[in-house]
N, CA and C atoms as an extended XYZ file, in Angstrom:
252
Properties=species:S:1:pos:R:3:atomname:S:1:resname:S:1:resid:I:1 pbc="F F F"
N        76.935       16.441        6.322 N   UNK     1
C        75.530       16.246        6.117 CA  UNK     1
C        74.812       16.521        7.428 C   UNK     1
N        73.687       17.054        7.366 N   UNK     2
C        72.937       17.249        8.020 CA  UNK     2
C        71.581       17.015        8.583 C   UNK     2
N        70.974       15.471        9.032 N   UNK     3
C        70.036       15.731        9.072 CA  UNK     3
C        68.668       15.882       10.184 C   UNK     3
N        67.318       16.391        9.460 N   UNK     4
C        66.237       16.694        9.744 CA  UNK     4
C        64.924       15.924        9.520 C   UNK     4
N        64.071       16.171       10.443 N   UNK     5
C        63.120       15.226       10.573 CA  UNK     5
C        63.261       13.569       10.867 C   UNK     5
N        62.684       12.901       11.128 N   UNK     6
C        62.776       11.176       11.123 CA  UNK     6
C        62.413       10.319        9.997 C   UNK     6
N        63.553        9.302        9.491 N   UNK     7
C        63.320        8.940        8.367 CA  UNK     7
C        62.376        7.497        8.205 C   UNK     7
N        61.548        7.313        7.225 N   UNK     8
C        60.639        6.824        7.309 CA  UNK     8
C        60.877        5.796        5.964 C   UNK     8
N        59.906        4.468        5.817 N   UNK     9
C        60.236        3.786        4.350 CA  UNK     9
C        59.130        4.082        3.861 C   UNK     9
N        59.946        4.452        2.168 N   UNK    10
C        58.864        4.635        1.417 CA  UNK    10
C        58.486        3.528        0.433 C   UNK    10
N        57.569        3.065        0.400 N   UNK    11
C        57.339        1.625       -0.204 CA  UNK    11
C        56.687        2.024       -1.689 C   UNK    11
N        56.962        1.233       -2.177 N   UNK    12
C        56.761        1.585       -4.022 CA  UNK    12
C        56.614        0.310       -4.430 C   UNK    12
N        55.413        0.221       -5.305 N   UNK    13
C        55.119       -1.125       -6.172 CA  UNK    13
C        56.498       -1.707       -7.463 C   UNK    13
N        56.570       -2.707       -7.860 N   UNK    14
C        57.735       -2.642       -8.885 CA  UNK    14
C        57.647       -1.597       -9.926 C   UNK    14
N        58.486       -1.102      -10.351 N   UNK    15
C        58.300       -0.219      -11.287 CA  UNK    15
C        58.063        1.283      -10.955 C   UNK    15
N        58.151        1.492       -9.681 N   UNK    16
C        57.365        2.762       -9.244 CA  UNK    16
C        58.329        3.748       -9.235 C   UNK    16
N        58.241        4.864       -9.392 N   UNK    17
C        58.812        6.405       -8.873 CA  UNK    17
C        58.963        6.822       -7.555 C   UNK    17
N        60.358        6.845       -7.171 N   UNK    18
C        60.573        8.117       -5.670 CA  UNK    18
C        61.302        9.495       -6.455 C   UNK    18
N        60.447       10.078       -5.858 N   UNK    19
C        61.037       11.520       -5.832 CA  UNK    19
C        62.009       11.905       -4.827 C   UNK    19
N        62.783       13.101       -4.724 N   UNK    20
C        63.733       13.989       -4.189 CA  UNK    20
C        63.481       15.208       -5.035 C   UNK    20
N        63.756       16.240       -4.085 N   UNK    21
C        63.699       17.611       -4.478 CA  UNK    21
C        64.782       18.293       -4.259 C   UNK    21
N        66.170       18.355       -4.859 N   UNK    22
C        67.318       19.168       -4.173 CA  UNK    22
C        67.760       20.966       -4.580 C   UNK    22
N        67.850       21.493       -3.733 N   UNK    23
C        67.802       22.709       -3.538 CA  UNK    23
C        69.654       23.190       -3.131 C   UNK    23
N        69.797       23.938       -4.080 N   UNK    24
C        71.171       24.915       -3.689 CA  UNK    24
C        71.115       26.304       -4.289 C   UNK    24
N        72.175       27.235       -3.806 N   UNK    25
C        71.837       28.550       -4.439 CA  UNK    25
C        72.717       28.950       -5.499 C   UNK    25
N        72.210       29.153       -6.501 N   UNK    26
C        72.777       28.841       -7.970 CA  UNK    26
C        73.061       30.657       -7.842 C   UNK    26
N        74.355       30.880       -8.841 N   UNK    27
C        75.048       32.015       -9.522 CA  UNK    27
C        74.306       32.852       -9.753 C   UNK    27
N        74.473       34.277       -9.646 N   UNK    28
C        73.718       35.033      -10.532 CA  UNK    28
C        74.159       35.224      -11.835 C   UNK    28
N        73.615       35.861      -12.979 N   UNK    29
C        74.108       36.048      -13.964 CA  UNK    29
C        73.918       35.278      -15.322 C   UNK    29
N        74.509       35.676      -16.026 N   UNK    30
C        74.622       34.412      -17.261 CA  UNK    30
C        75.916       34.250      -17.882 C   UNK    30
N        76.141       32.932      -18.229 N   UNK    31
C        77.543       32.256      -18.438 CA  UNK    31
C        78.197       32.235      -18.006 C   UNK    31
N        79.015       32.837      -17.243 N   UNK    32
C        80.065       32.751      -16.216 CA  UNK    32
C        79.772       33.285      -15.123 C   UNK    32
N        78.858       33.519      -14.790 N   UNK    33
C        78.045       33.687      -13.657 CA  UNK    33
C        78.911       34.153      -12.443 C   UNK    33
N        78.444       34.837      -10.966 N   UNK    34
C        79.392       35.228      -10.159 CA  UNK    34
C        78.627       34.984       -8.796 C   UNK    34
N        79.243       35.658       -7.787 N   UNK    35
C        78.037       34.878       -6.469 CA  UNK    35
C        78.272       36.531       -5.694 C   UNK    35
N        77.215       36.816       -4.951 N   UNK    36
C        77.212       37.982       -4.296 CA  UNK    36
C        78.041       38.146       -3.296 C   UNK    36
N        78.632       37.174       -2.434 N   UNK    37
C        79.268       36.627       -1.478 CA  UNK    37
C        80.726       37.366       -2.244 C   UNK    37
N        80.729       37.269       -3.458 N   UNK    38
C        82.466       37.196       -4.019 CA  UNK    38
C        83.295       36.143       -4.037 C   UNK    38
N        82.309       35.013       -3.413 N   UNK    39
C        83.173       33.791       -3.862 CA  UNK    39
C        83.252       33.614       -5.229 C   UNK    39
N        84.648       32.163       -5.676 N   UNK    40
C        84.151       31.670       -6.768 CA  UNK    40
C        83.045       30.857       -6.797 C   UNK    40
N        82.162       31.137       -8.245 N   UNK    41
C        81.347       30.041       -8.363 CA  UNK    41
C        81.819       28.603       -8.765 C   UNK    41
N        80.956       27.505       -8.214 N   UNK    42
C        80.966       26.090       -9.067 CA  UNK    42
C        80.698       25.674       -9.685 C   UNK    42
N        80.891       24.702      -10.733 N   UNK    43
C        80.021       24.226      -11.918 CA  UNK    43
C        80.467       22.913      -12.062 C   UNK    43
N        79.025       21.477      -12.289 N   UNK    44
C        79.598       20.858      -11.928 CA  UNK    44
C        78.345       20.177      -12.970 C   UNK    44
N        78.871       18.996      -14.430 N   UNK    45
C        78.043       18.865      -15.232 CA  UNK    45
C        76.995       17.421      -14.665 C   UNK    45
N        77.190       17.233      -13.196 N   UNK    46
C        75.988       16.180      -13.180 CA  UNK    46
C        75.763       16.039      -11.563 C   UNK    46
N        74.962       15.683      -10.526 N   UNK    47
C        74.790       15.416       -9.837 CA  UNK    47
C        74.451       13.894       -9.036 C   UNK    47
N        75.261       13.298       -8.206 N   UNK    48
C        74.956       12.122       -8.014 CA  UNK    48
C        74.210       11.976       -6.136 C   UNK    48
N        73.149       11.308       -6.409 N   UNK    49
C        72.050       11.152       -5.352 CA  UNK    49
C        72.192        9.604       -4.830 C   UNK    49
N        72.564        9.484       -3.638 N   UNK    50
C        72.445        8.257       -3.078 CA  UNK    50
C        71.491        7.800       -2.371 C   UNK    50
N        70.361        6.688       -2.574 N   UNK    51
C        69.662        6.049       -2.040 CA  UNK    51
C        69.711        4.988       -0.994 C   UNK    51
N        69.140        4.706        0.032 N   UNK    52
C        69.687        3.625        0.769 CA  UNK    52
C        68.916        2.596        0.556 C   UNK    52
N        69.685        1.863        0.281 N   UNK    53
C        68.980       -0.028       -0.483 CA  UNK    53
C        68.651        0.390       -1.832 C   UNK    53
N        69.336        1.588       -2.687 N   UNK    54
C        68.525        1.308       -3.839 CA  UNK    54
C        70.123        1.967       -4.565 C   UNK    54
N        71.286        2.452       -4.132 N   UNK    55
C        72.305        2.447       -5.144 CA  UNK    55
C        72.774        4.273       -5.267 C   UNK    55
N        73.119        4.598       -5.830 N   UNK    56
C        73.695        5.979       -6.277 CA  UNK    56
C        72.958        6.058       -7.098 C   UNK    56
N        72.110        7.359       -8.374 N   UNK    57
C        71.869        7.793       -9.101 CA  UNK    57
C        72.255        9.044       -9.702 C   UNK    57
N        72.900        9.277      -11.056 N   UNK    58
C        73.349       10.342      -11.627 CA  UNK    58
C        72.340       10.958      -12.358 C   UNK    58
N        71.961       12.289      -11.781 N   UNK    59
C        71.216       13.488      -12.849 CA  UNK    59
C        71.789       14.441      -13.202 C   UNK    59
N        70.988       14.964      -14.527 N   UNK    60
C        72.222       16.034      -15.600 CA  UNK    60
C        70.774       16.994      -15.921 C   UNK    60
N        70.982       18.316      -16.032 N   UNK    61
C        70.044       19.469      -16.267 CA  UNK    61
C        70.464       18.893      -18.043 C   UNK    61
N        69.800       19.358      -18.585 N   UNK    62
C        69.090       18.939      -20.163 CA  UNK    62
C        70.003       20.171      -21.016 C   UNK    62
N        69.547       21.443      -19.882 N   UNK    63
C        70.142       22.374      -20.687 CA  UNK    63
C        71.225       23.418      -19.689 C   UNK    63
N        72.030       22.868      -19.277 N   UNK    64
C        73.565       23.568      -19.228 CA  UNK    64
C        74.074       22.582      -17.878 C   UNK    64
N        74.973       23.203      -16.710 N   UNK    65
C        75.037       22.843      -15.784 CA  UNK    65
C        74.691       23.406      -14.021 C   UNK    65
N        74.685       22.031      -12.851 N   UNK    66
C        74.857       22.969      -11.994 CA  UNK    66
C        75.700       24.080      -11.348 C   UNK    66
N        75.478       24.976      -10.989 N   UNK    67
C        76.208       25.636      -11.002 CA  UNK    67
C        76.037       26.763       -9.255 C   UNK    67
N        76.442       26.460       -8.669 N   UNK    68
C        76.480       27.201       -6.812 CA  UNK    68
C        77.710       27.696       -6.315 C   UNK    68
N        77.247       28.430       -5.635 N   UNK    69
C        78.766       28.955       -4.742 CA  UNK    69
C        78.858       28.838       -3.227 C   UNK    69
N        77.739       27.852       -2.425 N   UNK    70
C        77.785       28.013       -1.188 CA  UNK    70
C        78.272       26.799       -1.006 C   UNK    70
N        78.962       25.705       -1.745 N   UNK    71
C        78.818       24.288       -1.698 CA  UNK    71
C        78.110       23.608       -0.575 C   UNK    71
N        76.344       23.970       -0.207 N   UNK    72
C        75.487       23.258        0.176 CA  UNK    72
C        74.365       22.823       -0.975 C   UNK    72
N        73.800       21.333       -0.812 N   UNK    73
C        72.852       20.975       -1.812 CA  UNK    73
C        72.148       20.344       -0.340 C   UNK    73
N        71.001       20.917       -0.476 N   UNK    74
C        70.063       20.424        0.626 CA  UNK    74
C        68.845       19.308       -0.213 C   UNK    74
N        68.319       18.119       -0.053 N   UNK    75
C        67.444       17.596       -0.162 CA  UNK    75
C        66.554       16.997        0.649 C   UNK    75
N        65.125       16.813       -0.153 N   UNK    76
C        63.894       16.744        0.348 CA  UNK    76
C        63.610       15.350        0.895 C   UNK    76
N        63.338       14.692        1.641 N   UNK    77
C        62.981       13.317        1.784 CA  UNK    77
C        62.395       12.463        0.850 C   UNK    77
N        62.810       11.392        0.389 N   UNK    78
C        62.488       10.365       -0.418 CA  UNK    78
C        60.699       10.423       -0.200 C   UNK    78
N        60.181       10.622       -1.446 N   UNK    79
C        58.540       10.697       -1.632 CA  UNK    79
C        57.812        9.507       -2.433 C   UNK    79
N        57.097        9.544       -2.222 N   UNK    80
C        56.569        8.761       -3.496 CA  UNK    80
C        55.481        9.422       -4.374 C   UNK    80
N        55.523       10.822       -4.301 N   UNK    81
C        54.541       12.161       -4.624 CA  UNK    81
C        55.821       12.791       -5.423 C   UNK    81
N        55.767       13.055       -6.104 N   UNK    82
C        56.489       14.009       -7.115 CA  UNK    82
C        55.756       15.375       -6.726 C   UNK    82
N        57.249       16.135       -6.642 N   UNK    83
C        57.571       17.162       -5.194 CA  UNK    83
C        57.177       18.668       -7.017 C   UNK    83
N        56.563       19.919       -5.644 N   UNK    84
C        56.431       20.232       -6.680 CA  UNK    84
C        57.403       21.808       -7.236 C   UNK    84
């Protein structure tokens, strides 16, 4: 891991929303997809995001999976703005 910038608290009323924005470079292609590099690609049906003081969270795309070949997933700093 790598990180950037200085981390800051983001304070949220009960009930409230933090955002994250995570970014990797997904396959070209469709269905079995391939990577320009000539690596193999990855595919991986869920992603888990760890928060500090607030737990792990698992997200799943609705419609298929993730899928990269550089195995980097870079994310955005905890917001309380839904990133766009």
């Amino acid at each position: 891991m790598t990180r950037t910038g200085t981390a800051v608290p983001v304070k949220l009323a009960p009930g409230g929303k933090a955002w994250v924005k995570p970014t990797f470079v997904q396959v070209r292609g469709e269905a079995d997809g391939y990577c320009e590099s000539g690596a193999a690609p990855s595919s991986y049906p869920t992603m888990v995001i760890g928060l500090p003081g607030a737990g792990a969270h698992q997200v799943a795309l609705t419609d298929g999976v993730f899928a990269e070949y550089d195995d980097k997933v870079t994310v955005t700093a905890v917001s309380a703005a839904k990133p766009s």
